[in-house]
N, C-alpha and C positions, 0 to 999 in steps of 0.2 A: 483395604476397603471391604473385608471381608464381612458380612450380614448387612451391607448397606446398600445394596443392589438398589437401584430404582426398582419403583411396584408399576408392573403392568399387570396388564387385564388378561384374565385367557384371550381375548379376540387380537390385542394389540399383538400378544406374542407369537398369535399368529399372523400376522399382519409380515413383522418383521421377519418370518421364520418365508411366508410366500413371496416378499418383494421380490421383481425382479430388476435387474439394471442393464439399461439399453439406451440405443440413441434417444427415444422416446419415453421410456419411463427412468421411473416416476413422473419426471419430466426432460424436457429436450437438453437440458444442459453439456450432456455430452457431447450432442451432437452441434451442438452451437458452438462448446467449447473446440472442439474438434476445425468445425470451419475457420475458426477465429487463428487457432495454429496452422493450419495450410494459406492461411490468409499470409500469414506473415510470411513462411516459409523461408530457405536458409539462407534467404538475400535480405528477411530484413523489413522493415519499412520504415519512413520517415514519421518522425515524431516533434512535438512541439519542442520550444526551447525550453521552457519555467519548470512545467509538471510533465514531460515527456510524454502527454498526450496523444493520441493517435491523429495524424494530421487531416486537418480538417479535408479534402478534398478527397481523400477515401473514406468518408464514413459512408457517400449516400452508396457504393459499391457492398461496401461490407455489411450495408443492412441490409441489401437484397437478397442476402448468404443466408439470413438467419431463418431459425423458422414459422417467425411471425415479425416481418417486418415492418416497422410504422411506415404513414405515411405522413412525412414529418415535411410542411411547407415553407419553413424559415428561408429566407435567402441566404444563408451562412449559418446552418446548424452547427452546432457543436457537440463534444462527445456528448458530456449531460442530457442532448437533446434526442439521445437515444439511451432509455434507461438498461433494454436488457445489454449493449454491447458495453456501455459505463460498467453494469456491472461485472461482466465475463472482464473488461480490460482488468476490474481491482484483481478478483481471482484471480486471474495471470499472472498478474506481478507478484501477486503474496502467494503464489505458490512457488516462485525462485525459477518459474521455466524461461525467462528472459532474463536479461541485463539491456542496458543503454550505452551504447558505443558511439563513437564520434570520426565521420569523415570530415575533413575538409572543413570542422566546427560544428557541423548539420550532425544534429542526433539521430538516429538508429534505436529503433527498435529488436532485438535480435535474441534469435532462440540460446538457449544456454545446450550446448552442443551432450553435455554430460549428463544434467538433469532432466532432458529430454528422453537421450534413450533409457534412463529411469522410468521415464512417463511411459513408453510403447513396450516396458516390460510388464505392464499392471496390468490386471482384467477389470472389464469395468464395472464393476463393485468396486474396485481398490480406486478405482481414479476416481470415482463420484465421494468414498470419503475425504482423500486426499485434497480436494476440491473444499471439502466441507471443513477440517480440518486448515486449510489456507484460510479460508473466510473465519474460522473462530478463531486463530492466531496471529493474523496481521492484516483482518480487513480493514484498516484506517482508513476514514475518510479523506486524509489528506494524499493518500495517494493518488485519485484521481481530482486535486484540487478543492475540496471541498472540506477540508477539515477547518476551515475560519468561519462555516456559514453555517455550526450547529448541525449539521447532519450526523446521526449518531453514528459509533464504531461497529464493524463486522456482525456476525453472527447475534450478539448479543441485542443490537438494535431491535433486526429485524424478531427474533427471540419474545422481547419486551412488547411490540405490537402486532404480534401473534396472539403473546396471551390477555394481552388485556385491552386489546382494539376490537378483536373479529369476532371473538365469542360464536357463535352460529354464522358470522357471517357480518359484511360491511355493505350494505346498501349507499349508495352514493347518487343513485339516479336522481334525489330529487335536491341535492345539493346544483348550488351554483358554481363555475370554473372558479372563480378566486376561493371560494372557502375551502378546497383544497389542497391551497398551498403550504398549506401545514404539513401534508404526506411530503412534500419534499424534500424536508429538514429530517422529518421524526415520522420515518425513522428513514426515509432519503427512495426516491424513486428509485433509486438504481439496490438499495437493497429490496422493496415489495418485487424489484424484477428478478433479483438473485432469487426468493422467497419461489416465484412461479419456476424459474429454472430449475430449484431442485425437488421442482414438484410438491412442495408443502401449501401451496397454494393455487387455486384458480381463476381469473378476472374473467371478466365479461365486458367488453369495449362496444362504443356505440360511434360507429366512425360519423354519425351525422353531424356530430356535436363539433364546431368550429372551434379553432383557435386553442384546441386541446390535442398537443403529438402525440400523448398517449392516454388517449377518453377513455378511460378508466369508470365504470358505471357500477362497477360489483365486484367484491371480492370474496371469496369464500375458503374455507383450510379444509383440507383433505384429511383423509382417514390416516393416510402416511406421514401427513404434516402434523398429526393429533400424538399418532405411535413414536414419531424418532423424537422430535422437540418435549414430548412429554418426560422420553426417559432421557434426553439429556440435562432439561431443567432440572430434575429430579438428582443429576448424578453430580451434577456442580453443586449443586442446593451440598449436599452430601459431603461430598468431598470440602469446603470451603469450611466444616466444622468439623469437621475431622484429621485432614489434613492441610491444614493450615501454612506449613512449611516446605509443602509441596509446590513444585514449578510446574505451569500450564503446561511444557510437553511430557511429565509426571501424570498429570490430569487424562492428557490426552492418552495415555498407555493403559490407564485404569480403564476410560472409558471402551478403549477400542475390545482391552478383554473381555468386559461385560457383552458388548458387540456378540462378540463371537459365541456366546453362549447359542445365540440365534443364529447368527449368520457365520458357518465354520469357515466359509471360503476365503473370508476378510484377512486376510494373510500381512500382505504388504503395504508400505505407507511410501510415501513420494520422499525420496531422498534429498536432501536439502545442499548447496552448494557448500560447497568447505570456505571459509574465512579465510583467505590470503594475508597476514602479515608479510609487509615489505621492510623491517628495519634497518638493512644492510643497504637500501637503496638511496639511493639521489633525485628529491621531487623539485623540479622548478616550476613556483607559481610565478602566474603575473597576477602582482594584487593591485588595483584602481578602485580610485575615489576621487571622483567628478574626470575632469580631462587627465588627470595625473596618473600613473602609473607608475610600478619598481617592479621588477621580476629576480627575486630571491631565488636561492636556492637550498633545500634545507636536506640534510641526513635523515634517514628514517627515523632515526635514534635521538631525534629533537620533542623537547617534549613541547605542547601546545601553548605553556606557558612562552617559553623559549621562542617560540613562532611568534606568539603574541606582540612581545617585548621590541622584538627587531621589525616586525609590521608599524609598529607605532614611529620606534626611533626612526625610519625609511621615512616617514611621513610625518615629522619634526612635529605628533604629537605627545603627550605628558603620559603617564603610565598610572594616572590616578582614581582611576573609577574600575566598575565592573565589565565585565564584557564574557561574549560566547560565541562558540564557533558553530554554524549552524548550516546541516549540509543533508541532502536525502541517502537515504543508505540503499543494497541492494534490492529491496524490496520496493523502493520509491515510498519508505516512510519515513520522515522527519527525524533526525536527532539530532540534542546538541549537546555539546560539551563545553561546561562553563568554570569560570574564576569560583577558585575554591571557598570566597567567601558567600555564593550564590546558594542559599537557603533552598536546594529543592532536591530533587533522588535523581537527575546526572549526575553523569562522569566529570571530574575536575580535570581542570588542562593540567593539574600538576602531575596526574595520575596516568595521562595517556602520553604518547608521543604519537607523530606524525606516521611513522611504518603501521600501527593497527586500525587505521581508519580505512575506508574501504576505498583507497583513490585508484582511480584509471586518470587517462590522457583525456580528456576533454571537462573532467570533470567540474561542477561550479559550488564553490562553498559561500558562507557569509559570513566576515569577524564584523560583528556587532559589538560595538566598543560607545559605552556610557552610554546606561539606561536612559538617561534625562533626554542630553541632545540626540542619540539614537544616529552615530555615524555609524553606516554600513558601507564598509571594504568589502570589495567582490575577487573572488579568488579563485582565478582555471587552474586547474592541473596543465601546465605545458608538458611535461616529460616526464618519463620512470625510467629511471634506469640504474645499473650496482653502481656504486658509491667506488670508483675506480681510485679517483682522486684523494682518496680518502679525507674528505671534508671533513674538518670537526663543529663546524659549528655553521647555524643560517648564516647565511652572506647576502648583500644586496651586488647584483650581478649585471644590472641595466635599472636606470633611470628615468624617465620622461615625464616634461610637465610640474608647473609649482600646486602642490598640494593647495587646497582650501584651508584656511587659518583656523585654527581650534577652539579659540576665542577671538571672532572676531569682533562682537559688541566690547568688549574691556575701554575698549574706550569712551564710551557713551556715559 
Protein backbone atom coordinates (compact mmCIF):
# COMPACT_ATOMS: atom_id res chain seq x y z
CA UNK A 1 0.00 0.00 0.00
CA UNK A 2 2.83 2.01 -0.53
CA UNK A 3 1.94 5.98 -1.71
CA UNK A 4 -1.67 5.33 -0.52
CA UNK A 5 -1.49 6.49 2.94
CA UNK A 6 -4.56 8.23 4.17
CA UNK A 7 -4.21 12.27 3.85
CA UNK A 8 -4.34 13.88 7.20
CA UNK A 9 -3.94 17.30 8.17
CA UNK A 10 -0.98 18.62 10.18
CA UNK A 11 -3.45 19.09 13.19
CA UNK A 12 -4.93 15.53 12.89
CA UNK A 13 -1.30 14.07 12.82
CA UNK A 14 -0.94 15.70 15.64
CA UNK A 15 -3.92 14.70 17.30
CA UNK A 16 -2.89 11.18 16.79
CA UNK A 17 0.90 11.65 17.60
CA UNK A 18 -0.61 13.46 21.38
CA UNK A 19 -3.66 10.85 22.11
CA UNK A 20 -3.39 9.46 25.08
CA UNK A 21 -4.99 6.13 26.29
CA UNK A 22 -6.44 5.59 29.80
CA UNK A 23 -9.40 4.41 31.69
CA UNK A 24 -10.94 7.77 30.72
CA UNK A 25 -9.66 8.78 27.54
CA UNK A 26 -10.37 9.14 24.80
CA UNK A 27 -13.23 7.73 26.31
CA UNK A 28 -14.13 5.35 29.33
CA UNK A 29 -14.11 2.07 27.51
CA UNK A 30 -11.35 0.63 29.08
CA UNK A 31 -12.52 1.24 32.03
CA UNK A 32 -15.91 -0.06 31.61
CA UNK A 33 -14.37 -2.78 29.62
CA UNK A 34 -12.30 -3.66 32.38
CA UNK A 35 -15.30 -3.76 35.16
CA UNK A 36 -17.34 -5.77 32.75
CA UNK A 37 -14.26 -8.63 32.92
CA UNK A 38 -13.88 -8.59 36.77
CA UNK A 39 -17.62 -8.67 36.47
CA UNK A 40 -17.50 -11.99 35.16
CA UNK A 41 -14.34 -13.06 36.79
CA UNK A 42 -13.07 -16.79 36.71
CA UNK A 43 -16.50 -18.24 38.09
CA UNK A 44 -18.16 -17.14 35.24
CA UNK A 45 -21.62 -15.98 35.07
CA UNK A 46 -24.93 -17.14 34.00
CA UNK A 47 -26.20 -16.49 30.57
CA UNK A 48 -29.51 -16.74 28.51
CA UNK A 49 -30.36 -19.90 26.61
CA UNK A 50 -30.85 -18.71 22.72
CA UNK A 51 -28.12 -15.78 22.35
CA UNK A 52 -26.22 -16.42 25.67
CA UNK A 53 -27.07 -13.18 26.80
CA UNK A 54 -26.03 -11.73 30.16
CA UNK A 55 -28.79 -12.96 32.54
CA UNK A 56 -31.30 -10.62 33.16
CA UNK A 57 -31.15 -10.37 37.00
CA UNK A 58 -27.51 -8.98 36.88
CA UNK A 59 -27.72 -6.32 34.53
CA UNK A 60 -29.44 -3.76 37.14
CA UNK A 61 -25.76 -4.64 39.31
CA UNK A 62 -23.59 -4.32 36.32
CA UNK A 63 -24.94 -0.98 35.44
CA UNK A 64 -24.04 0.45 38.52
CA UNK A 65 -20.17 -0.59 37.56
CA UNK A 66 -20.32 1.48 34.68
CA UNK A 67 -19.40 4.89 34.35
CA UNK A 68 -22.43 6.47 33.46
CA UNK A 69 -25.14 4.31 34.29
CA UNK A 70 -28.85 4.64 33.12
CA UNK A 71 -31.56 4.79 34.92
CA UNK A 72 -33.52 2.34 33.20
CA UNK A 73 -37.36 1.90 34.84
CA UNK A 74 -38.63 -1.33 32.85
CA UNK A 75 -39.84 -3.91 35.24
CA UNK A 76 -37.76 -6.59 33.42
CA UNK A 77 -35.02 -4.77 31.43
CA UNK A 78 -33.14 -6.52 29.20
CA UNK A 79 -29.52 -6.32 27.88
CA UNK A 80 -30.65 -3.92 24.88
CA UNK A 81 -32.15 -1.98 27.49
CA UNK A 82 -28.75 -0.97 28.43
CA UNK A 83 -27.01 0.29 25.29
CA UNK A 84 -23.46 1.06 26.49
CA UNK A 85 -23.22 -2.79 28.41
CA UNK A 86 -25.01 -4.37 24.94
CA UNK A 87 -22.35 -2.77 23.44
CA UNK A 88 -19.11 -3.82 25.70
CA UNK A 89 -21.01 -7.51 25.89
CA UNK A 90 -20.58 -7.61 21.48
CA UNK A 91 -16.87 -6.39 22.07
CA UNK A 92 -16.39 -9.18 24.36
CA UNK A 93 -17.44 -11.86 22.53
CA UNK A 94 -15.71 -10.55 19.17
CA UNK A 95 -12.79 -10.20 20.73
CA UNK A 96 -12.49 -14.21 21.69
CA UNK A 97 -11.82 -13.31 25.51
CA UNK A 98 -14.92 -15.65 26.39
CA UNK A 99 -16.59 -18.80 25.33
CA UNK A 100 -19.96 -20.43 26.54
CA UNK A 101 -19.70 -23.35 28.73
CA UNK A 102 -22.54 -25.67 30.07
CA UNK A 103 -23.21 -26.95 33.65
CA UNK A 104 -25.95 -29.03 34.42
CA UNK A 105 -27.54 -27.60 30.83
CA UNK A 106 -27.38 -23.79 32.28
CA UNK A 107 -24.94 -21.74 30.17
CA UNK A 108 -21.96 -19.92 31.39
CA UNK A 109 -20.43 -17.16 30.46
CA UNK A 110 -16.60 -17.73 31.08
CA UNK A 111 -13.20 -16.04 30.55
CA UNK A 112 -10.99 -17.78 27.85
CA UNK A 113 -8.12 -18.61 30.43
CA UNK A 114 -5.29 -18.13 27.47
CA UNK A 115 -6.60 -15.11 25.50
CA UNK A 116 -7.09 -13.41 28.65
CA UNK A 117 -3.63 -13.39 29.80
CA UNK A 118 -2.92 -12.25 26.25
CA UNK A 119 -5.27 -9.40 27.19
CA UNK A 120 -3.18 -8.31 30.70
CA UNK A 121 -0.10 -8.52 28.48
CA UNK A 122 -1.17 -5.33 26.31
CA UNK A 123 -0.76 -1.71 27.32
CA UNK A 124 -3.50 0.13 26.96
CA UNK A 125 -3.08 1.65 23.61
CA UNK A 126 -2.83 -2.09 22.49
CA UNK A 127 -6.14 -3.12 24.11
CA UNK A 128 -8.18 -0.03 22.98
CA UNK A 129 -7.18 -1.05 19.20
CA UNK A 130 -7.54 -4.64 19.91
CA UNK A 131 -11.12 -3.50 21.04
CA UNK A 132 -11.47 -1.55 17.88
CA UNK A 133 -10.07 -4.06 15.80
CA UNK A 134 -12.94 -6.86 17.51
CA UNK A 135 -15.70 -4.33 16.57
CA UNK A 136 -14.43 -3.92 12.85
CA UNK A 137 -13.90 -7.81 12.37
CA UNK A 138 -16.82 -9.56 13.94
CA UNK A 139 -19.14 -6.85 15.35
CA UNK A 140 -22.43 -8.69 14.04
CA UNK A 141 -25.37 -7.62 15.27
CA UNK A 142 -26.49 -11.09 15.77
CA UNK A 143 -24.37 -11.71 18.41
CA UNK A 144 -26.28 -9.83 20.92
CA UNK A 145 -29.54 -11.01 19.06
CA UNK A 146 -30.22 -8.40 16.93
CA UNK A 147 -29.23 -9.31 13.62
CA UNK A 148 -33.07 -9.98 12.20
CA UNK A 149 -34.23 -6.52 13.21
CA UNK A 150 -31.84 -4.50 10.68
CA UNK A 151 -29.37 -3.17 13.04
CA UNK A 152 -26.45 -2.67 11.10
CA UNK A 153 -22.94 -4.63 11.46
CA UNK A 154 -19.73 -3.54 13.63
CA UNK A 155 -17.65 -0.66 13.09
CA UNK A 156 -18.82 -0.03 9.75
CA UNK A 157 -22.48 0.93 10.93
CA UNK A 158 -21.44 3.13 13.34
CA UNK A 159 -18.60 4.45 10.62
CA UNK A 160 -21.65 5.30 7.97
CA UNK A 161 -23.60 7.43 10.77
CA UNK A 162 -20.64 9.28 11.75
CA UNK A 163 -20.03 10.59 8.39
CA UNK A 164 -23.21 11.30 7.09
CA UNK A 165 -25.64 11.69 10.12
CA UNK A 166 -23.54 14.29 12.62
CA UNK A 167 -21.69 16.42 10.43
CA UNK A 168 -21.11 19.27 13.21
CA UNK A 169 -23.34 17.60 15.27
CA UNK A 170 -27.05 15.77 15.95
CA UNK A 171 -29.45 18.10 17.63
CA UNK A 172 -32.36 15.78 18.76
CA UNK A 173 -33.87 18.03 21.52
CA UNK A 174 -36.66 19.19 19.70
CA UNK A 175 -37.50 15.73 18.12
CA UNK A 176 -40.23 13.67 19.68
CA UNK A 177 -39.38 9.98 21.74
CA UNK A 178 -40.86 7.83 18.83
CA UNK A 179 -39.07 9.69 15.79
CA UNK A 180 -36.04 8.32 17.25
CA UNK A 181 -36.57 4.92 16.66
CA UNK A 182 -34.78 4.83 13.81
CA UNK A 183 -31.26 5.42 15.81
CA UNK A 184 -32.03 1.88 17.07
CA UNK A 185 -31.81 -0.06 13.95
CA UNK A 186 -29.33 2.42 11.99
CA UNK A 187 -27.00 2.18 13.06
CA UNK A 188 -28.27 0.43 16.56
CA UNK A 189 -27.99 2.07 20.20
CA UNK A 190 -25.75 -0.17 21.32
CA UNK A 191 -23.22 0.94 18.42
CA UNK A 192 -23.79 5.22 19.06
CA UNK A 193 -22.93 3.74 22.70
CA UNK A 194 -19.68 1.68 21.40
CA UNK A 195 -19.24 5.25 19.30
CA UNK A 196 -19.13 7.43 22.98
CA UNK A 197 -16.90 4.52 24.52
CA UNK A 198 -14.30 4.91 22.22
CA UNK A 199 -14.53 8.39 22.56
CA UNK A 200 -15.42 9.41 18.91
CA UNK A 201 -18.34 10.76 20.16
CA UNK A 202 -20.26 12.92 22.94
CA UNK A 203 -24.04 12.85 24.08
CA UNK A 204 -25.86 15.10 26.11
CA UNK A 205 -28.91 13.40 27.99
CA UNK A 206 -31.79 15.04 29.52
CA UNK A 207 -32.81 12.59 32.43
CA UNK A 208 -36.41 14.79 32.54
CA UNK A 209 -37.52 13.25 29.53
CA UNK A 210 -39.80 10.20 30.56
CA UNK A 211 -40.15 6.81 29.07
CA UNK A 212 -36.78 7.41 27.43
CA UNK A 213 -33.55 4.64 29.25
CA UNK A 214 -31.32 6.40 27.34
CA UNK A 215 -32.64 10.48 26.56
CA UNK A 216 -30.28 11.08 24.24
CA UNK A 217 -30.77 14.95 23.35
CA UNK A 218 -27.44 15.77 21.53
CA UNK A 219 -24.81 14.12 19.84
CA UNK A 220 -21.71 15.60 18.73
CA UNK A 221 -18.03 13.79 17.12
CA UNK A 222 -14.86 14.72 18.73
CA UNK A 223 -11.58 15.96 17.30
CA UNK A 224 -10.44 12.13 17.95
CA UNK A 225 -13.54 10.68 16.43
CA UNK A 226 -12.78 13.27 13.20
CA UNK A 227 -8.68 12.15 13.31
CA UNK A 228 -8.98 8.03 13.57
CA UNK A 229 -12.35 7.43 11.45
CA UNK A 230 -11.18 9.88 8.94
CA UNK A 231 -7.91 7.99 8.40
CA UNK A 232 -9.49 4.69 8.47
CA UNK A 233 -12.38 5.63 6.02
CA UNK A 234 -9.61 6.88 4.07
CA UNK A 235 -7.46 3.56 4.25
CA UNK A 236 -10.25 0.99 3.46
CA UNK A 237 -11.48 3.48 0.70
CA UNK A 238 -7.69 2.59 -0.47
CA UNK A 239 -7.08 -0.48 0.06
CA UNK A 240 -10.60 -1.96 -1.36
CA UNK A 241 -9.05 -0.65 -4.94
CA UNK A 242 -6.01 -1.57 -4.53
CA UNK A 243 -6.06 -4.65 -3.02
CA UNK A 244 -8.81 -6.32 -3.76
CA UNK A 245 -7.52 -9.86 -3.05
CA UNK A 246 -6.61 -8.91 0.14
CA UNK A 247 -8.34 -10.59 3.64
CA UNK A 248 -9.70 -7.99 6.26
CA UNK A 249 -6.77 -9.36 8.76
CA UNK A 250 -4.39 -8.27 5.68
CA UNK A 251 -6.27 -5.00 5.88
CA UNK A 252 -6.09 -4.85 9.44
CA UNK A 253 -1.94 -5.32 9.31
CA UNK A 254 -1.66 -2.48 6.53
CA UNK A 255 -3.61 -0.30 8.60
CA UNK A 256 -2.00 -0.98 12.05
CA UNK A 257 1.54 -0.09 10.12
CA UNK A 258 0.15 3.16 8.93
CA UNK A 259 -0.82 3.53 12.87
CA UNK A 260 2.40 3.33 13.88
CA UNK A 261 3.92 6.01 11.68
CA UNK A 262 2.23 8.08 14.59
CA UNK A 263 1.81 6.08 17.32
CA UNK A 264 5.29 3.87 17.75
CA UNK A 265 4.09 2.18 20.92
CA UNK A 266 1.11 0.15 19.08
CA UNK A 267 3.10 -2.87 19.09
CA UNK A 268 0.81 -5.82 19.90
CA UNK A 269 -2.65 -7.10 18.76
CA UNK A 270 -5.04 -9.41 21.09
CA UNK A 271 -4.24 -12.98 20.02
CA UNK A 272 -7.10 -14.80 18.88
CA UNK A 273 -7.99 -18.41 20.21
CA UNK A 274 -6.49 -21.44 17.93
CA UNK A 275 -9.44 -23.54 16.18
CA UNK A 276 -9.80 -26.97 17.73
CA UNK A 277 -10.40 -29.60 15.13
CA UNK A 278 -11.67 -32.88 16.79
CA UNK A 279 -11.69 -35.61 13.77
CA UNK A 280 -10.55 -38.48 15.76
CA UNK A 281 -13.40 -38.01 18.06
CA UNK A 282 -16.78 -39.45 19.01
CA UNK A 283 -19.91 -36.55 19.26
CA UNK A 284 -23.24 -37.89 20.57
CA UNK A 285 -26.14 -35.51 19.68
CA UNK A 286 -29.65 -35.82 20.76
CA UNK A 287 -31.56 -34.47 17.74
CA UNK A 288 -35.61 -33.63 18.50
CA UNK A 289 -38.46 -32.70 16.52
CA UNK A 290 -41.56 -32.09 18.35
CA UNK A 291 -41.74 -34.83 21.43
CA UNK A 292 -39.56 -37.29 19.45
CA UNK A 293 -36.11 -37.60 19.77
CA UNK A 294 -32.79 -40.09 18.47
CA UNK A 295 -29.43 -39.65 20.07
CA UNK A 296 -26.79 -40.63 17.31
CA UNK A 297 -23.55 -40.82 17.48
CA UNK A 298 -21.26 -39.66 14.82
CA UNK A 299 -17.07 -39.92 14.22
CA UNK A 300 -15.46 -36.60 13.64
CA UNK A 301 -14.68 -37.80 10.25
CA UNK A 302 -18.38 -37.76 9.25
CA UNK A 303 -19.02 -35.33 6.77
CA UNK A 304 -22.40 -33.18 7.28
CA UNK A 305 -23.84 -34.62 4.49
CA UNK A 306 -23.43 -37.98 6.16
CA UNK A 307 -25.05 -36.53 9.38
CA UNK A 308 -27.75 -35.23 7.43
CA UNK A 309 -28.69 -38.48 5.57
CA UNK A 310 -28.93 -40.53 8.94
CA UNK A 311 -30.84 -37.47 10.91
CA UNK A 312 -33.51 -37.80 8.20
CA UNK A 313 -33.49 -41.79 7.82
CA UNK A 314 -33.77 -41.76 12.23
CA UNK A 315 -36.88 -39.63 11.57
CA UNK A 316 -38.46 -41.80 8.75
CA UNK A 317 -38.02 -38.60 6.63
CA UNK A 318 -37.25 -38.48 2.61
CA UNK A 319 -33.80 -36.98 1.65
CA UNK A 320 -35.44 -34.81 -1.15
CA UNK A 321 -35.08 -31.16 -0.62
CA UNK A 322 -32.48 -28.63 0.56
CA UNK A 323 -31.43 -28.06 3.97
CA UNK A 324 -28.46 -26.42 6.45
CA UNK A 325 -26.96 -26.85 9.46
CA UNK A 326 -27.17 -23.69 11.40
CA UNK A 327 -25.20 -23.25 14.67
CA UNK A 328 -23.23 -19.88 16.50
CA UNK A 329 -19.70 -20.18 16.28
CA UNK A 330 -16.98 -18.87 18.96
CA UNK A 331 -17.58 -15.62 18.69
CA UNK A 332 -21.54 -15.95 19.22
CA UNK A 333 -21.79 -15.28 15.36
CA UNK A 334 -24.22 -17.10 13.12
CA UNK A 335 -22.86 -19.67 10.50
CA UNK A 336 -24.27 -22.16 8.31
CA UNK A 337 -23.31 -24.89 6.29
CA UNK A 338 -25.59 -25.86 3.59
CA UNK A 339 -26.48 -28.72 0.75
CA UNK A 340 -24.15 -28.18 -1.94
CA UNK A 341 -26.87 -27.30 -4.20
CA UNK A 342 -27.62 -24.03 -1.98
CA UNK A 343 -26.74 -20.89 -4.45
CA UNK A 344 -24.89 -18.81 -1.86
CA UNK A 345 -20.84 -18.28 -0.44
CA UNK A 346 -21.04 -21.20 2.62
CA UNK A 347 -19.58 -23.99 3.36
CA UNK A 348 -21.32 -27.22 1.70
CA UNK A 349 -21.87 -30.22 4.06
CA UNK A 350 -20.17 -32.12 1.35
CA UNK A 351 -17.07 -30.10 2.12
CA UNK A 352 -16.93 -30.25 6.04
CA UNK A 353 -17.20 -32.97 8.39
CA UNK A 354 -18.37 -32.85 11.98
CA UNK A 355 -14.43 -32.89 13.78
CA UNK A 356 -14.02 -28.92 12.22
CA UNK A 357 -16.94 -27.39 13.62
CA UNK A 358 -16.49 -25.73 16.79
CA UNK A 359 -18.59 -28.29 19.10
CA UNK A 360 -18.30 -28.39 23.00
CA UNK A 361 -20.74 -30.35 25.46
CA UNK A 362 -23.72 -28.40 25.75
CA UNK A 363 -23.72 -27.06 22.48
CA UNK A 364 -27.11 -26.38 20.34
CA UNK A 365 -27.29 -26.52 16.49
CA UNK A 366 -30.26 -26.28 13.92
CA UNK A 367 -30.64 -28.99 10.72
CA UNK A 368 -33.09 -27.06 8.79
CA UNK A 369 -34.43 -29.46 6.39
CA UNK A 370 -36.82 -28.20 3.20
CA UNK A 371 -36.92 -24.56 2.67
CA UNK A 372 -40.80 -24.82 1.88
CA UNK A 373 -42.27 -26.63 5.06
CA UNK A 374 -39.09 -25.30 7.16
CA UNK A 375 -38.59 -28.55 9.58
CA UNK A 376 -36.14 -27.48 12.29
CA UNK A 377 -34.32 -30.51 14.08
CA UNK A 378 -32.65 -29.18 17.32
CA UNK A 379 -29.38 -30.83 18.07
CA UNK A 380 -27.13 -30.64 21.81
CA UNK A 381 -23.82 -31.73 21.84
CA UNK A 382 -24.08 -34.69 24.64
CA UNK A 383 -20.50 -35.74 24.60
CA UNK A 384 -16.73 -35.41 23.06
CA UNK A 385 -14.83 -37.83 23.40
CA UNK A 386 -11.67 -40.07 21.12
CA UNK A 387 -13.46 -42.40 18.93
CA UNK A 388 -12.16 -45.60 21.21
CA UNK A 389 -14.49 -47.79 19.63
CA UNK A 390 -13.61 -47.01 16.57
CA UNK A 391 -16.83 -46.19 14.94
CA UNK A 392 -16.98 -45.99 11.33
CA UNK A 393 -19.89 -44.45 10.62
CA UNK A 394 -23.20 -42.13 12.47
CA UNK A 395 -25.23 -44.79 14.30
CA UNK A 396 -28.64 -44.05 15.84
CA UNK A 397 -27.73 -45.19 19.51
CA UNK A 398 -31.38 -44.39 21.49
CA UNK A 399 -34.64 -43.69 20.32
CA UNK A 400 -37.90 -41.92 21.94
CA UNK A 401 -41.20 -40.81 20.66
CA UNK A 402 -43.07 -41.15 17.03
CA UNK A 403 -41.71 -38.59 14.79
CA UNK A 404 -44.39 -36.06 13.22
CA UNK A 405 -45.23 -37.18 9.55
CA UNK A 406 -43.44 -35.46 6.67
CA UNK A 407 -46.40 -35.24 4.78
CA UNK A 408 -49.03 -35.36 6.52
CA UNK A 409 -51.85 -33.39 4.37
CA UNK A 410 -51.08 -36.38 1.29
CA UNK A 411 -54.15 -37.32 1.98
CA UNK A 412 -56.43 -34.35 1.68
Amino acid sequence: MKNKKATLTPDQIQCLKNQTFSDNEPGTLLKDFSSLLDFIGPGGIPVSGKNHLIAIKLLPQLNQLMSHPLDVTLKRPQQKSFPHINGLYLLLRASGLTQIAFEKKAAKLMLDTKVFADWTSLNPMERYFALLHAWWLRGRADIIGEGDRGCENGLYGGLSFFQYALNDGLSLKEKKSNDLGYLRYSPGFHNIALMELFGFIRTEQDAALSGDNWPIVDISPTTWGHTLLNHFSEHITAFYKHFKDKSDDEMIALWRSELKTYIPALEKDLKQPEAEEIPDSLCIFKVSLGSAYRKIAVPGITSLEALAGIILSAFKFDNDHLYEFVYKNRYGITERVVHPYVENDERFTTDCVVGELPLHKGMELTFHFDFGDDWRFQLVVESIASNDSHCSGPTVIEQKGNPPEQYSDWGE
